[in-house]
PDB file with one MODEL, atoms N, CA, C and O in Angstrom:
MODEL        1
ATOM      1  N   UNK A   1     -31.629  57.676 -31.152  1.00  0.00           N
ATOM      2  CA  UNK A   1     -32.471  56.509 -31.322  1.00  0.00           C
ATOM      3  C   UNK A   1     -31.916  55.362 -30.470  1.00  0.00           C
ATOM      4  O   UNK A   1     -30.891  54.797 -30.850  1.00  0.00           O
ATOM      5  N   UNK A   2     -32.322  55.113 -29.722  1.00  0.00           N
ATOM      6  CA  UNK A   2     -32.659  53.963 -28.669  1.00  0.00           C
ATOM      7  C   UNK A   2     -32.810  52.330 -29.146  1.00  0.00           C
ATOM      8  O   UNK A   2     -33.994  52.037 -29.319  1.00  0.00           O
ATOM      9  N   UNK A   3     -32.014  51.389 -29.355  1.00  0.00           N
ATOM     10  CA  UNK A   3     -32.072  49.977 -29.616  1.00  0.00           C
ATOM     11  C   UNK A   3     -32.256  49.295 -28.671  1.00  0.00           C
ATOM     12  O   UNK A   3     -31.157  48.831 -28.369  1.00  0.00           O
ATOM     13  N   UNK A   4     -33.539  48.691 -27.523  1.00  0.00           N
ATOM     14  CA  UNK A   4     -33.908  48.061 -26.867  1.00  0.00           C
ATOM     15  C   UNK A   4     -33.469  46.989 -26.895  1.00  0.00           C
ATOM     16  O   UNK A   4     -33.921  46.382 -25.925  1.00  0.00           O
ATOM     17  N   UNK A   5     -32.485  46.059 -27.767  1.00  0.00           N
ATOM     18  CA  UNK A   5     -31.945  44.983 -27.715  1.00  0.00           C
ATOM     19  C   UNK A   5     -29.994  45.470 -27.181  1.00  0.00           C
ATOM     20  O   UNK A   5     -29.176  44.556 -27.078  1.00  0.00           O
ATOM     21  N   UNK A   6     -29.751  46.326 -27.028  1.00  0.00           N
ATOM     22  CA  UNK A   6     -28.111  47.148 -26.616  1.00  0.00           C
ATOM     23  C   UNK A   6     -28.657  46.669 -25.216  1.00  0.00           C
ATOM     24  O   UNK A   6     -28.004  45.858 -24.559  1.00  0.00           O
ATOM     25  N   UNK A   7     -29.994  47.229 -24.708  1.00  0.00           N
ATOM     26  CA  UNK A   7     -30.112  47.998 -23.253  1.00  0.00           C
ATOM     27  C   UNK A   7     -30.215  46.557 -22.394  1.00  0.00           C
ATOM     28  O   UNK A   7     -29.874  46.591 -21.212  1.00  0.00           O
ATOM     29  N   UNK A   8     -30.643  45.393 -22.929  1.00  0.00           N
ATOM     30  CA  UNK A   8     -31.189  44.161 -22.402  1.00  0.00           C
ATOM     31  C   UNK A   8     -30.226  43.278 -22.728  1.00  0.00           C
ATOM     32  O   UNK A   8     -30.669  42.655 -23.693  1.00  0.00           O
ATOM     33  N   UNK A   9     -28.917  42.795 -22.395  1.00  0.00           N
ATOM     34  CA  UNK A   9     -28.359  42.135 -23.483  1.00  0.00           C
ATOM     35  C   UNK A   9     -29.089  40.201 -22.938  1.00  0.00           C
ATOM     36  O   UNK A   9     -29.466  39.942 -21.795  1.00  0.00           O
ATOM     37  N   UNK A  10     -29.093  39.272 -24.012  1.00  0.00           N
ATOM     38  CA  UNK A  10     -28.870  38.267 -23.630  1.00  0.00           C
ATOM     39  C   UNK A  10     -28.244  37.530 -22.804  1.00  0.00           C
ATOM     40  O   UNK A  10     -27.148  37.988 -22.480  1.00  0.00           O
ATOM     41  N   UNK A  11     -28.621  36.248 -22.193  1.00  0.00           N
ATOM     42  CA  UNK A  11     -28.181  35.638 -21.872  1.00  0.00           C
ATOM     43  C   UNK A  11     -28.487  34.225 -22.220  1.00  0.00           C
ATOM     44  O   UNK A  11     -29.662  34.011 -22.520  1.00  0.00           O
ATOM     45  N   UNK A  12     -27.564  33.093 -22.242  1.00  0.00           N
ATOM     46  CA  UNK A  12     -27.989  31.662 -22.743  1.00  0.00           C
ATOM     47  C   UNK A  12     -27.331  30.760 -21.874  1.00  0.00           C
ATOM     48  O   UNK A  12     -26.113  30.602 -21.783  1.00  0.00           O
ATOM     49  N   UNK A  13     -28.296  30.131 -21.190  1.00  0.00           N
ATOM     50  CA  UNK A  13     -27.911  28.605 -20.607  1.00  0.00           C
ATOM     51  C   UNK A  13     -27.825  27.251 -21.151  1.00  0.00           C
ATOM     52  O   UNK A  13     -28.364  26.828 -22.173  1.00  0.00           O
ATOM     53  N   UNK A  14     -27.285  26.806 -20.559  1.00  0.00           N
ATOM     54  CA  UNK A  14     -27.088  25.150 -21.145  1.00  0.00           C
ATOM     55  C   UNK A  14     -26.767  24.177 -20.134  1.00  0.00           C
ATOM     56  O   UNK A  14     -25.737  24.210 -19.460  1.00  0.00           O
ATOM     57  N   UNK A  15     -27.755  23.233 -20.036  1.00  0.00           N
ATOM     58  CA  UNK A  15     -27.542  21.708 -19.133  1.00  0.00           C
ATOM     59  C   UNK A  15     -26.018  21.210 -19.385  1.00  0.00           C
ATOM     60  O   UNK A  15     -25.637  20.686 -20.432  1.00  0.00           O
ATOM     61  N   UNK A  16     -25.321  21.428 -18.402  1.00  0.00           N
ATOM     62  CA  UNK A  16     -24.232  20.392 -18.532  1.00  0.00           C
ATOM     63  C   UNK A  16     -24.059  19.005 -17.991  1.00  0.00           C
ATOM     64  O   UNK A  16     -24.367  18.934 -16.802  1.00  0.00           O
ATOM     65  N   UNK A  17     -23.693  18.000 -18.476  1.00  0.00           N
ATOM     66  CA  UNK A  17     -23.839  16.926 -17.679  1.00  0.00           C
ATOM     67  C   UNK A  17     -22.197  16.581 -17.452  1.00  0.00           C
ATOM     68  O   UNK A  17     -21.464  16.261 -18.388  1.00  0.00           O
ATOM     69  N   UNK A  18     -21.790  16.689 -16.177  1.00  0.00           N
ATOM     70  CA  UNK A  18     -20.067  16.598 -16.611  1.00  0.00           C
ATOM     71  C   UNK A  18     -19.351  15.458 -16.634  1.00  0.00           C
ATOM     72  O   UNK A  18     -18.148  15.364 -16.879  1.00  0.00           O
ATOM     73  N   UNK A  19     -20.426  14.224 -16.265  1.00  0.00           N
ATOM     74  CA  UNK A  19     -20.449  12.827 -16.060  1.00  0.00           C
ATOM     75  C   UNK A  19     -20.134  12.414 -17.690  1.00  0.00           C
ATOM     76  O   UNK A  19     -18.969  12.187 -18.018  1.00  0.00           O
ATOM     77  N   UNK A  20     -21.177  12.335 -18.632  1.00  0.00           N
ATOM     78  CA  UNK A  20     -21.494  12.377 -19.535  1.00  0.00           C
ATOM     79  C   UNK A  20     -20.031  12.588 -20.697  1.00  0.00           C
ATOM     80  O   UNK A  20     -19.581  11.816 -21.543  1.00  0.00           O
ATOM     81  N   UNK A  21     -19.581  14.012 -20.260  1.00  0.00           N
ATOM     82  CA  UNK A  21     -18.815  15.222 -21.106  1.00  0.00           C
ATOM     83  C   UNK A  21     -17.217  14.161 -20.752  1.00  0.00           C
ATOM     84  O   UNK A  21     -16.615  13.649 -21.696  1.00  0.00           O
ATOM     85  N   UNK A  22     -16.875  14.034 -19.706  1.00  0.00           N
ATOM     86  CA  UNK A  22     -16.131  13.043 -19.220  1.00  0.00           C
ATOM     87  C   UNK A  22     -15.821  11.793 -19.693  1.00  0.00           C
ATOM     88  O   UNK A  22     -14.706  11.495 -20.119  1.00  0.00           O
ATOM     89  N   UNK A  23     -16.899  10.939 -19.627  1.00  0.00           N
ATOM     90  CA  UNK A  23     -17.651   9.559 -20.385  1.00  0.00           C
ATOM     91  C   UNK A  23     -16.768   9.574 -21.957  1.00  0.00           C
ATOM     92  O   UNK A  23     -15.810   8.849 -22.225  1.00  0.00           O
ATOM     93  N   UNK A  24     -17.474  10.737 -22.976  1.00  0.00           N
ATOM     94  CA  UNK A  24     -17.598  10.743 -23.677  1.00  0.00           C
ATOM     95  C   UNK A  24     -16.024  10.635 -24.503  1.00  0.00           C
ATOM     96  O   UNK A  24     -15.629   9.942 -25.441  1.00  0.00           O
ATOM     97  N   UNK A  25     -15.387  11.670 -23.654  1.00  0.00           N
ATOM     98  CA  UNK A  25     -13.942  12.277 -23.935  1.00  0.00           C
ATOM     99  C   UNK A  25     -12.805  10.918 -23.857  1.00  0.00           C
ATOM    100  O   UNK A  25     -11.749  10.805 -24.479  1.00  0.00           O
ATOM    101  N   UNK A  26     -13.493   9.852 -22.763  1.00  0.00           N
ATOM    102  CA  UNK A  26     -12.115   8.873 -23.335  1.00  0.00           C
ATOM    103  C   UNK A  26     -12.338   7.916 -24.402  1.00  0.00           C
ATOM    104  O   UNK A  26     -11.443   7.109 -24.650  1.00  0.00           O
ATOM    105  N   UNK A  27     -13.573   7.904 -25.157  1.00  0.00           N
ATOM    106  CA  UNK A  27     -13.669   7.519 -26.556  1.00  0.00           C
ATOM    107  C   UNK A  27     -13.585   8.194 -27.442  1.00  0.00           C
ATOM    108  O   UNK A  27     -14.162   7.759 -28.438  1.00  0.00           O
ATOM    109  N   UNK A  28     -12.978   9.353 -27.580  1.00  0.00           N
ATOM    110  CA  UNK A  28     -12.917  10.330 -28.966  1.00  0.00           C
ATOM    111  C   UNK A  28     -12.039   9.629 -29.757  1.00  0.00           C
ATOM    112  O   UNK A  28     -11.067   8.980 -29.370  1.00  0.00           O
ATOM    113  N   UNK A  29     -12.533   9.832 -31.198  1.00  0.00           N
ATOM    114  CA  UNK A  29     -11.572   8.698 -32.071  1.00  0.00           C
ATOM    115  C   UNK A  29     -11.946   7.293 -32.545  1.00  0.00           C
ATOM    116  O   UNK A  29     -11.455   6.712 -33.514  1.00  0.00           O
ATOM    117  N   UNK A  30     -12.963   6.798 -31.652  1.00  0.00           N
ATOM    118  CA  UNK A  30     -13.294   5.846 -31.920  1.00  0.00           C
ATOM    119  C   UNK A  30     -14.823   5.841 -32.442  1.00  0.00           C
ATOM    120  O   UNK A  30     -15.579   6.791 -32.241  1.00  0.00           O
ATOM    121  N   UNK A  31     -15.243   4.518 -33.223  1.00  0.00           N
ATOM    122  CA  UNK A  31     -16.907   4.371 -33.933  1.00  0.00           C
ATOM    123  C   UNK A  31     -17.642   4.294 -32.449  1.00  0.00           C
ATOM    124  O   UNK A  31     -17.396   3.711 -31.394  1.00  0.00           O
ATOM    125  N   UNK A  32     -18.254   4.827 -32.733  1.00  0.00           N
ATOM    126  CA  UNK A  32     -19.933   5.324 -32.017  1.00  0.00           C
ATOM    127  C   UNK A  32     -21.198   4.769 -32.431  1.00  0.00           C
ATOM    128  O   UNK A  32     -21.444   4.734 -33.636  1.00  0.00           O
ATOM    129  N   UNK A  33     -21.793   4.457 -31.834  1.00  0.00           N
ATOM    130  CA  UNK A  33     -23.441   4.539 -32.397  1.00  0.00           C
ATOM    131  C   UNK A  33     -24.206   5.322 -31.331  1.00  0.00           C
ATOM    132  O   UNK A  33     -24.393   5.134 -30.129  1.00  0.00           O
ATOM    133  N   UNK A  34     -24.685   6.528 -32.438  1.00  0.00           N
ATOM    134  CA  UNK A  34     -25.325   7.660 -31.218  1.00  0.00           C
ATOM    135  C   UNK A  34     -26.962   7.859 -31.695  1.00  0.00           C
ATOM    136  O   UNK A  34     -27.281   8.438 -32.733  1.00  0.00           O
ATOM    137  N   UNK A  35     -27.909   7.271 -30.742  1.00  0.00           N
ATOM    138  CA  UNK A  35     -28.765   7.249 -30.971  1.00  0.00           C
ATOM    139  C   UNK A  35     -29.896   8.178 -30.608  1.00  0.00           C
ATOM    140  O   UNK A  35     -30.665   7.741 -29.752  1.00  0.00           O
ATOM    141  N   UNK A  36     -30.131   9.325 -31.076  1.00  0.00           N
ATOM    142  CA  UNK A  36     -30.834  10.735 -30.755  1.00  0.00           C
ATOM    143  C   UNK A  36     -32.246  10.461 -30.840  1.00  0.00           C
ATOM    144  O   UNK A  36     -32.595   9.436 -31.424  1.00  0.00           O
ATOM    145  N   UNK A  37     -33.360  11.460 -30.193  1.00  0.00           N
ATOM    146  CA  UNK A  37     -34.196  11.895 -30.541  1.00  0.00           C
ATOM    147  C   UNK A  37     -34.656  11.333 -31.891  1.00  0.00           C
ATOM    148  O   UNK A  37     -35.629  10.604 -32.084  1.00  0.00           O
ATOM    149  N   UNK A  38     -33.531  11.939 -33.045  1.00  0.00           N
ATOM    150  CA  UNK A  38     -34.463  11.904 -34.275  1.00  0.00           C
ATOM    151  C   UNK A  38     -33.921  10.725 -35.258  1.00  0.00           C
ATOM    152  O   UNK A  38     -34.163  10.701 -36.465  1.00  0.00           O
ATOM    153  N   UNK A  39     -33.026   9.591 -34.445  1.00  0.00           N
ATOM    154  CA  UNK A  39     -32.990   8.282 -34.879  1.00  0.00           C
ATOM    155  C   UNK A  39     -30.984   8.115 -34.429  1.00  0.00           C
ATOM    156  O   UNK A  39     -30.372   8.581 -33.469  1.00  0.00           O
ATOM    157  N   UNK A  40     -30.452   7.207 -35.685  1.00  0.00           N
ATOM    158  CA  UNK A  40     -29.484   7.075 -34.545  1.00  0.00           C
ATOM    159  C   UNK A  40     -28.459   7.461 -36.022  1.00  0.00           C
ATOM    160  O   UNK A  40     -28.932   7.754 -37.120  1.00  0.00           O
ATOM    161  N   UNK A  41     -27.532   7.401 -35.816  1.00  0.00           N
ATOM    162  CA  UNK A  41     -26.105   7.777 -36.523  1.00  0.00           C
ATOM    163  C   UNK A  41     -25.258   6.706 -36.085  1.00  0.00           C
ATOM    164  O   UNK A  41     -25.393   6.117 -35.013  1.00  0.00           O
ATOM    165  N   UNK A  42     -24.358   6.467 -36.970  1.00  0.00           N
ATOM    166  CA  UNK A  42     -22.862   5.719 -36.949  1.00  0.00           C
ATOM    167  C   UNK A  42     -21.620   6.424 -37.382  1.00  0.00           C
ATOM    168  O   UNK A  42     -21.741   7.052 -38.434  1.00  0.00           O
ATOM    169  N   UNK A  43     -20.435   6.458 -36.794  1.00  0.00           N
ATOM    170  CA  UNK A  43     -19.082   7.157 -37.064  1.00  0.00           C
ATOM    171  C   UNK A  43     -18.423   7.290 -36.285  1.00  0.00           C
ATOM    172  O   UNK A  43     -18.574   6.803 -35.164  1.00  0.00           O
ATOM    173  N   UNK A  44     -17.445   8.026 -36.664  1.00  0.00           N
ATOM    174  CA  UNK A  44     -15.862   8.429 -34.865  1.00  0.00           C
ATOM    175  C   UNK A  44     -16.437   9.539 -34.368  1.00  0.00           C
ATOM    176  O   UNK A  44     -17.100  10.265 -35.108  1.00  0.00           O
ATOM    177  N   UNK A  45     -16.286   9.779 -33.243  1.00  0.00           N
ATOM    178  CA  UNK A  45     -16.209  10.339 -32.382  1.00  0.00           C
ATOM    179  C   UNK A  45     -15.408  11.271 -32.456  1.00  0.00           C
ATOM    180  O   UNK A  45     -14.404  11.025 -31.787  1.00  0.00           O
ATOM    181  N   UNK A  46     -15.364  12.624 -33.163  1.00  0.00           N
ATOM    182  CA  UNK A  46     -13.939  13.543 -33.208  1.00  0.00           C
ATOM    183  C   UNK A  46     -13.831  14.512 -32.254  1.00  0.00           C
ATOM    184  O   UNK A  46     -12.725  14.977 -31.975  1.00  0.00           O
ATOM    185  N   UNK A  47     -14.763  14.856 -31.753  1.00  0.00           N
ATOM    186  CA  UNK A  47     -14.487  16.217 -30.579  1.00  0.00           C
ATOM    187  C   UNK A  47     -15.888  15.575 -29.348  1.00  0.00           C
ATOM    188  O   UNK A  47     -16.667  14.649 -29.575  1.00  0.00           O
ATOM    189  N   UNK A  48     -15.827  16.292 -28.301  1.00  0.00           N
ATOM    190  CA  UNK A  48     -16.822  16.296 -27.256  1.00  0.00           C
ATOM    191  C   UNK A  48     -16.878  17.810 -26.592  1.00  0.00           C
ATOM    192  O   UNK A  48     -15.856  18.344 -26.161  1.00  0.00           O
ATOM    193  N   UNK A  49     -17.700  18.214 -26.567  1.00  0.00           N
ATOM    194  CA  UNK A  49     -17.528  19.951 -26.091  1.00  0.00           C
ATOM    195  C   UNK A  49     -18.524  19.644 -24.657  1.00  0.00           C
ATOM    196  O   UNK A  49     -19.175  18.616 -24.469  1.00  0.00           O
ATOM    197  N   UNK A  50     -18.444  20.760 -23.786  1.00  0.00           N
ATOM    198  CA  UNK A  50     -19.680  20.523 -22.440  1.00  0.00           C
ATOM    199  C   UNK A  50     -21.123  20.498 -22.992  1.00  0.00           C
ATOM    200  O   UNK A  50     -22.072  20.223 -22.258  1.00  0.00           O
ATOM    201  N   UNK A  51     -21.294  20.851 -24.566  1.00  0.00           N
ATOM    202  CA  UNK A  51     -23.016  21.080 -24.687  1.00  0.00           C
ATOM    203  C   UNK A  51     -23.117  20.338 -25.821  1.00  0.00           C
ATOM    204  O   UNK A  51     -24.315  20.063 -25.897  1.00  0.00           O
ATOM    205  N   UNK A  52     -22.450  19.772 -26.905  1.00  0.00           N
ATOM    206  CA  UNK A  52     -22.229  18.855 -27.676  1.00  0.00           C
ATOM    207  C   UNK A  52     -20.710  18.126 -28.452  1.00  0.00           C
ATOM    208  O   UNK A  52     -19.553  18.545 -28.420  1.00  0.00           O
ATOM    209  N   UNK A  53     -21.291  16.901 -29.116  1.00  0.00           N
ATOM    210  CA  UNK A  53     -20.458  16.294 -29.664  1.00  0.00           C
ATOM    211  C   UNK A  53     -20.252  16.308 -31.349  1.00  0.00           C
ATOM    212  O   UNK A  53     -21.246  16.480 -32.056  1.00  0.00           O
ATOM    213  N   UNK A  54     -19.013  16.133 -31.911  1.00  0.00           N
ATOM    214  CA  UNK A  54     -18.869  15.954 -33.030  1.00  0.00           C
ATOM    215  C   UNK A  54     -18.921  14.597 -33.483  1.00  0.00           C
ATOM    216  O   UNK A  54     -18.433  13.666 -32.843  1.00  0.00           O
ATOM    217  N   UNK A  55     -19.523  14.472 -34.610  1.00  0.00           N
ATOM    218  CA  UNK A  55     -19.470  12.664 -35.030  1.00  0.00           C
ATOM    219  C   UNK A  55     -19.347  13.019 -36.910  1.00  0.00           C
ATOM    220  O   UNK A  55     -20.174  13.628 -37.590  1.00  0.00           O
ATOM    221  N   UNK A  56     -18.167  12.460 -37.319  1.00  0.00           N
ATOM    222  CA  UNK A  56     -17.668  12.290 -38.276  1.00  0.00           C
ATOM    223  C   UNK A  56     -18.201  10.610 -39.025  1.00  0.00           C
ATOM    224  O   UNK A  56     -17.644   9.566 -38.686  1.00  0.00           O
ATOM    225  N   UNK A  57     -19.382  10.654 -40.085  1.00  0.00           N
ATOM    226  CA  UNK A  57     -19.744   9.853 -40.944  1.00  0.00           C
ATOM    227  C   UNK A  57     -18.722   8.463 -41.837  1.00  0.00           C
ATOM    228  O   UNK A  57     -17.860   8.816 -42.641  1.00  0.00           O
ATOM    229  N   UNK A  58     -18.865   7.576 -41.675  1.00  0.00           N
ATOM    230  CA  UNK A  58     -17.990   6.945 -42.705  1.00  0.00           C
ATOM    231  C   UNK A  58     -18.849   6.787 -44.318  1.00  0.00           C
ATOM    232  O   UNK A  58     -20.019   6.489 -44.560  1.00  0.00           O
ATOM    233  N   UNK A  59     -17.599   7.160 -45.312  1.00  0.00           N
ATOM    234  CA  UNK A  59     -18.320   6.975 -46.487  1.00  0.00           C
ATOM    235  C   UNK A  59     -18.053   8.318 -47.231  1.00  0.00           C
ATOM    236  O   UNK A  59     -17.165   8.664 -48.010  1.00  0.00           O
ATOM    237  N   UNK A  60     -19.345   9.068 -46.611  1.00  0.00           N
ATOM    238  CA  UNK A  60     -19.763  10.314 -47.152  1.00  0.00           C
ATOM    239  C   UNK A  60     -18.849  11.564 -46.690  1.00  0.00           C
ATOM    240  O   UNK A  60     -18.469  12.528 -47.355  1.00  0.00           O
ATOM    241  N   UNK A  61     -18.549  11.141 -44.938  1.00  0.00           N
ATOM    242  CA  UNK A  61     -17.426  11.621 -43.990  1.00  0.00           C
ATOM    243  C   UNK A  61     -18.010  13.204 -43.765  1.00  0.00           C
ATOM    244  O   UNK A  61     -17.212  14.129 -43.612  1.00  0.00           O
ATOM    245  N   UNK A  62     -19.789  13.472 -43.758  1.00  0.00           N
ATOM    246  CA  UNK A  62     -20.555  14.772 -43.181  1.00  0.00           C
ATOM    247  C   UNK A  62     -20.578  14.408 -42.298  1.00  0.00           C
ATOM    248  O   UNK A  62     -20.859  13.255 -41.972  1.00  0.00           O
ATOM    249  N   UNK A  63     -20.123  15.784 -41.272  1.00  0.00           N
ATOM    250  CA  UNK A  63     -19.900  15.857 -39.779  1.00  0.00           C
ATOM    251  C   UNK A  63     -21.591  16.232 -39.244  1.00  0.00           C
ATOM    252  O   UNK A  63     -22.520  16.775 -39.840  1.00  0.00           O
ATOM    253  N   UNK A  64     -21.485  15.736 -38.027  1.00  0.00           N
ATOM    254  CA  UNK A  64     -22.645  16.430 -37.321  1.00  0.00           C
ATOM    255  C   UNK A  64     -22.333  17.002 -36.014  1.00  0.00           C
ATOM    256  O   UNK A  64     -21.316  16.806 -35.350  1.00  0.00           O
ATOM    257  N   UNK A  65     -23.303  17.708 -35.741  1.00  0.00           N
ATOM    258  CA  UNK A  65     -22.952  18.700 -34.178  1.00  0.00           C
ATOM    259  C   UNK A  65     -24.350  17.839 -33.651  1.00  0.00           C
ATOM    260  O   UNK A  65     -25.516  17.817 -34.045  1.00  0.00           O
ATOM    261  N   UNK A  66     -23.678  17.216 -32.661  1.00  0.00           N
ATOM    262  CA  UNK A  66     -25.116  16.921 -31.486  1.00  0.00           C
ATOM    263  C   UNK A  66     -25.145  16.509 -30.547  1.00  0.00           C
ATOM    264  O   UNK A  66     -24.722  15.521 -29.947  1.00  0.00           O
ATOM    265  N   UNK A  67     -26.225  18.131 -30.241  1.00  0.00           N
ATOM    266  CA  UNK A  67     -26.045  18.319 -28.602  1.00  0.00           C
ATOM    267  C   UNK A  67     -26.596  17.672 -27.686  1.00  0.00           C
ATOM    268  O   UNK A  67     -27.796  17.401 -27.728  1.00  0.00           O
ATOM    269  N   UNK A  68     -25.682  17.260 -26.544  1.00  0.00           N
ATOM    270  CA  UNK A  68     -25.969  16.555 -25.332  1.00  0.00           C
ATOM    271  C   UNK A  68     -27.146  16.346 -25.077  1.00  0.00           C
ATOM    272  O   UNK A  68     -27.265  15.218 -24.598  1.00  0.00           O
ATOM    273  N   UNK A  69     -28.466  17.086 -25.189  1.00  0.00           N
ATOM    274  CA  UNK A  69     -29.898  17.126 -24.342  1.00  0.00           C
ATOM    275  C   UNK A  69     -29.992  16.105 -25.572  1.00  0.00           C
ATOM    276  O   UNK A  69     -29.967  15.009 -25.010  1.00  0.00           O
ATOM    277  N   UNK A  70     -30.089  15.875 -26.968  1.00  0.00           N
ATOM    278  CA  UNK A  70     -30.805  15.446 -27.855  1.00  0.00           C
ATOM    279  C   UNK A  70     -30.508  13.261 -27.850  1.00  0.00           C
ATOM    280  O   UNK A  70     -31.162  12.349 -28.355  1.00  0.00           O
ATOM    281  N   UNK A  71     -29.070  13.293 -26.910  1.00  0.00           N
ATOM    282  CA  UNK A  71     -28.464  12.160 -27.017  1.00  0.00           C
ATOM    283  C   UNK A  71     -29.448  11.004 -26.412  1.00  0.00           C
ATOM    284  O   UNK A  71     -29.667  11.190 -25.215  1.00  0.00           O
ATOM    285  N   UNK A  72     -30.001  10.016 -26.884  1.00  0.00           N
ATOM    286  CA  UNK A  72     -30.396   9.036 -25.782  1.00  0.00           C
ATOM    287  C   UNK A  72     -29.110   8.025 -25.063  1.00  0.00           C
ATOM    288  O   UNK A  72     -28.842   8.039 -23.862  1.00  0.00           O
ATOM    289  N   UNK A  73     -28.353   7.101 -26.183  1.00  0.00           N
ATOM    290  CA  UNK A  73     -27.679   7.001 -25.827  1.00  0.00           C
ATOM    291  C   UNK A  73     -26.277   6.551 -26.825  1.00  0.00           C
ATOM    292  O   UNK A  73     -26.238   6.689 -28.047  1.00  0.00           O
ATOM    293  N   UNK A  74     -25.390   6.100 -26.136  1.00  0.00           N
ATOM    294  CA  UNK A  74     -23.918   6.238 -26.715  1.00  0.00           C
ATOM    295  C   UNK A  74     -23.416   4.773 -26.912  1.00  0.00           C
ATOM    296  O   UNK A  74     -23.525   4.032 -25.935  1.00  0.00           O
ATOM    297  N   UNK A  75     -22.861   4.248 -28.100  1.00  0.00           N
ATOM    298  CA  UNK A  75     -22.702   2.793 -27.676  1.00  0.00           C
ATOM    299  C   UNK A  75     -20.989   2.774 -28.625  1.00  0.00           C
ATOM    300  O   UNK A  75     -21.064   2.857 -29.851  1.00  0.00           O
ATOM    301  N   UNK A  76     -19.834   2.686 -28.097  1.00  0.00           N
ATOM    302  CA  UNK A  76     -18.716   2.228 -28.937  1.00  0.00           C
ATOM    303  C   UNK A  76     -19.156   0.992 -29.483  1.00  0.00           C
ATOM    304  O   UNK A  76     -19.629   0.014 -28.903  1.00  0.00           O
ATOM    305  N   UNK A  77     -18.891   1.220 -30.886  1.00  0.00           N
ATOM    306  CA  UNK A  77     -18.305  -0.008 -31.429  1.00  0.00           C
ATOM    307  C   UNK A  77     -17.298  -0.609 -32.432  1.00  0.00           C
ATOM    308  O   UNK A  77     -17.163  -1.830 -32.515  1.00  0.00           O
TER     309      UNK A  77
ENDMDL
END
């Protein structure tokens, strides 16, 4: 028996922006205001990866993953 998903394997791309990924990396640690697509967030800055960022909440302290395409923009404060 034959699994047509073995024979084809995937592949996945991702926009890198390395300007951006760069940018981002000498504020890790510090408050953010990251304003996405689906409104904006406040918190530190704990990681930056090439396809997204981590942002750690004050208060509640729920992390979020969000990725680079979704970012409008980035503001320390």
């Amino acid at each position: 028996m034959n699994n047509s998903q073995n024979e084809h394997p995937i592949n996945y791309t991702t926009i890198i922006d390395p300007y951006i990924v760069e940018t981002l990396k000498t504020i890790i640690g510090r408050s953010v205001l990251i304003e996405t697509v689906r409104g904006s967030l406040q918190g530190m800055l704990v990681e930056v990866k090439p396809d997204h960022i981590v942002v750690k909440t004050y208060g509640t302290e729920t992390v979020f993953y969000i990725r680079l395409q979704q970012i409008i923009y980035v503001m320390p404060i």
